[in-house]
N, C-alpha and C positions, 0 to 999 in steps of 0.2 A: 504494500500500500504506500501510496505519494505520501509525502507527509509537507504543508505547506508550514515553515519557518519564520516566527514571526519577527520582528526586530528587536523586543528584547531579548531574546535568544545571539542572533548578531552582533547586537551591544555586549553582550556579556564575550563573546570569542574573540572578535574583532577588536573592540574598541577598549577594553581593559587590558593592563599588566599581569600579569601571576593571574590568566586565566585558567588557570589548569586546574584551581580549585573546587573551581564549580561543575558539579556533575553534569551540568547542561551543555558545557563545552564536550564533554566526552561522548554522547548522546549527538550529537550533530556531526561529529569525526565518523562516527556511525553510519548517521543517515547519510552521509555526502560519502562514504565508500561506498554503501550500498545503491547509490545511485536515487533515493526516493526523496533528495528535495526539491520541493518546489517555490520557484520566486516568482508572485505576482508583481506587476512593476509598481503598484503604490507601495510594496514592501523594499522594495529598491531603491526607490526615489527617499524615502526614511533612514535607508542605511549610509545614504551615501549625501544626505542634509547634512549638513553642521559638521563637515569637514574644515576646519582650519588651514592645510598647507594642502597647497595646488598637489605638487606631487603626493601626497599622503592620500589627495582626491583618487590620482589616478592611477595607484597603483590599485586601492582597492576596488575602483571600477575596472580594472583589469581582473581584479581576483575573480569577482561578480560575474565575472562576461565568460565566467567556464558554465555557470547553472542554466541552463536554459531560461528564456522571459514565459513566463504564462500569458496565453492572451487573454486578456476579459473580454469578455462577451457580452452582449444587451441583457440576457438571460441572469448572466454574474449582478451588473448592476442593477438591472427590477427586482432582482430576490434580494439586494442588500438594502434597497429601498423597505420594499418591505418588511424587513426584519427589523430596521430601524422606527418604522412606525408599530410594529409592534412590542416593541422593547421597550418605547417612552411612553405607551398608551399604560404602560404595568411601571412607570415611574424610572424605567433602567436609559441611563444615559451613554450612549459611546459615539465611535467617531467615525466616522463615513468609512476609512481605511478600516477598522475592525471589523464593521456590520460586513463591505465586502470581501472582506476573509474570510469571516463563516459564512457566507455565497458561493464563494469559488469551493470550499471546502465541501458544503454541502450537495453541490450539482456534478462535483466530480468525486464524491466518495472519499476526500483527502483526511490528514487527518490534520490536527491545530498542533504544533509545538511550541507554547508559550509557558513564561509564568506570570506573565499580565494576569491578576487576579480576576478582572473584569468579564476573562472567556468562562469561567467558572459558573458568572452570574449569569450569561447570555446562555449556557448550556441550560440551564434550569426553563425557559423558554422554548430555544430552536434545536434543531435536530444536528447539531454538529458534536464531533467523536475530535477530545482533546489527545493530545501523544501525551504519554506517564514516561 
């Protein structure tokens, strides 16, 4: 099974020192031998925001440009639509990029790897299947 990676995951491998200590770095050494990650490009465009040095930009948008781009699809964004008006009608707040992660997730069977606490809430709702 794909498993779509979200950018706090990224942040935690990428973007810190002494990532080794986090089991989520070893978990994604994983998925990326395995072949089963997937990058939607709002999750791209997140990882690769708030670069400070040009070349630090473009080395990791070179890293980046080994995982295949996800394309979204109309069907991706009217089901993320959706999910958003249904999440704030039950009071739950998130962001246009979350709601269309659990879209893509959900219409291709992916699964979520995060520890954004937030996907926790949204499962209790929508039909998406979190990576443990």
């Amino acid at each position: 099974m794909k498993v779509i990676v979200d950018t706090s995951i990224w942040s935690l491998a990428l973007r810190r020192k002494k990532n080794e200590n986090f089991p989520e770095v070893k978990k994604l050494a994983n998925l990326i031998n395995d072949f089963k990650v997937v990058i939607p490009g709002a999750i791209r465009q997140e990882i690769l925001s708030g670069i400070k040095s040009k070349n630090q930009f473009i080395l990791l948008k070179d890293y980046l440009s080994a995982f295949p781009n996800y394309e979204t699809s109309m069907n991706d964004y009217e089901l993320a639509a959706e999910y958003f008006n249904l999440c704030r009608s039950k009071g739950i707040q998130g962001s246009n990029t979350d709601f269309l992660i659990c879209a893509i997730a959900v219409n291709n069977r992916y699964q979520i790897f995060t520890n954004d606490q937030d996907f926790k809430i949204f499962k209790k709702h929508l039909p998406i299947s979190l990576y443990k």
